[in-house]
C-alpha positions in Angstrom: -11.3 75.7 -16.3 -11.9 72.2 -17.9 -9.7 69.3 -16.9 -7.9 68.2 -20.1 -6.9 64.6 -20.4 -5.1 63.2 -23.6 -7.3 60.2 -25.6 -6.6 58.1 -28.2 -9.1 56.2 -30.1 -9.9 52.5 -29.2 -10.3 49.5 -31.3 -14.2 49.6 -30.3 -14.9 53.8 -30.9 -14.2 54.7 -27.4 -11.7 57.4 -26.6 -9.3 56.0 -23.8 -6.6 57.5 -22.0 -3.6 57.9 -22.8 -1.0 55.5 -20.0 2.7 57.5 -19.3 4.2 54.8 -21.7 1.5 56.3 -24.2 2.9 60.3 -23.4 6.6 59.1 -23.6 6.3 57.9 -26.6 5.6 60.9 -28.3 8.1 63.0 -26.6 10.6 63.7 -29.3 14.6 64.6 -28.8 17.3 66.0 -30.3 20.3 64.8 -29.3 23.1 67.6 -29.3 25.9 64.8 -30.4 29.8 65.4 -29.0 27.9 68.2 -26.1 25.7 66.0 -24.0 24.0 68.0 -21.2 24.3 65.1 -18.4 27.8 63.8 -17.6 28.5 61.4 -14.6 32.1 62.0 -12.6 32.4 58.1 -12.5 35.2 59.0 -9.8 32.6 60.3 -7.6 29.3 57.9 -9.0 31.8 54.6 -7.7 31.3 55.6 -4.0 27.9 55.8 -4.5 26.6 52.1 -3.4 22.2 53.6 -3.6 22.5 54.9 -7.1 19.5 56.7 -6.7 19.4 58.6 -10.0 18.7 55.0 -11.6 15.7 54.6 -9.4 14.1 57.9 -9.6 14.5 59.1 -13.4 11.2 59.2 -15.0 12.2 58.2 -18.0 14.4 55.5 -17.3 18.2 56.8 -18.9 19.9 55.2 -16.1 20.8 51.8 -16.5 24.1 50.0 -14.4 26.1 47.5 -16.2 29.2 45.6 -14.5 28.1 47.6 -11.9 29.0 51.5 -13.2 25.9 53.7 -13.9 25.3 53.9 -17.4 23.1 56.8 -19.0 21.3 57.8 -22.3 20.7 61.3 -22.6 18.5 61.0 -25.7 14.9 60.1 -23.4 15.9 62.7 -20.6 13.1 64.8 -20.0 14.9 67.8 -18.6 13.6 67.3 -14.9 16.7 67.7 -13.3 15.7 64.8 -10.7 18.8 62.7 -10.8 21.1 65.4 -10.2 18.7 66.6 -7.0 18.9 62.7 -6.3 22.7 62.0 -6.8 23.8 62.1 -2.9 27.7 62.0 -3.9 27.1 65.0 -6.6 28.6 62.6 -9.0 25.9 64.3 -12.1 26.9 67.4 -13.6 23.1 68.4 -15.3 22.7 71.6 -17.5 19.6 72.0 -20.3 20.6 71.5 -23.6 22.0 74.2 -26.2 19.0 75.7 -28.3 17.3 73.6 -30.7 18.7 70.7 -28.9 17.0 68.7 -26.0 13.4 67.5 -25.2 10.1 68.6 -26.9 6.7 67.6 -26.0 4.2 66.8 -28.6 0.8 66.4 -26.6 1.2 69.4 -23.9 
C-alpha cells in the first residue's frame, strides 16, 4: 500500500509537505457551548506542582495563568492524553455529544 503524505503547493510549483502546524490548522471544531467535554477539579489540579497535561497536549489547550491550569476545549483533539497524564486525576475527559467535537479535514 502507498505511503500517503499531505502536500500543498509551493510558491515555485513544487508540492511540499504539509508541517503539524499546517494539519492543525485545518482541523475544524464545534464547540458544544454550556457542556464542555474536559473539566478540571481545580481542588485536585492545585496539588498538582508537574502539570503535566500542559506539557503533553498535542494541541496546546493548556495554558497556566497566576498559576491555575487554564484550558480551551475548542483545539482538543480528542486524544485523551492529558487525562492519561494528569497524575492527581484532577481532568474529568469524555468525547463530545454528537455533532459536537473535533473533525478532521485532510485524513
Amino acid at each position: 500500500m502507498p505511503n500517503e503524505t499531505t502536500t500543498t503547493e509551493s510558491t515555485t510549483g513544487d508540492a511540499a509537505p504539509l508541517t503539524l502546524d499546517d494539519k492543525l490548522y485545518l482541523v475544524k471544531f464545534k464547540v458544544d457551548e454550556g457542556n464542555p467535554h474536559i473539566k478540571i477539579d481545580e481542588a485536585k489540579c492545585a496539588e498538582c506542582k508537574e502539570h503535566f497535561c500542559v506539557r503533553c497536549c498535542p494541541a496546546g489547550c493548556y495554558t497556566v495563568e497566576d498559576g491555575k491550569v487554564k484550558i480551551s476545549v475548542d483545539g482538543c483533539m480528542e486524544c485523551g492524553t492529558c487525562s492519561i497524564a494528569c497524575e492527581s486525576n484532577a481532568i474529568e475527559w469524555k468525547y463530545p455529544r454528537g455533532g459536537f467535537g473535533v473533525t478532521f479535514t485532510n485524513g
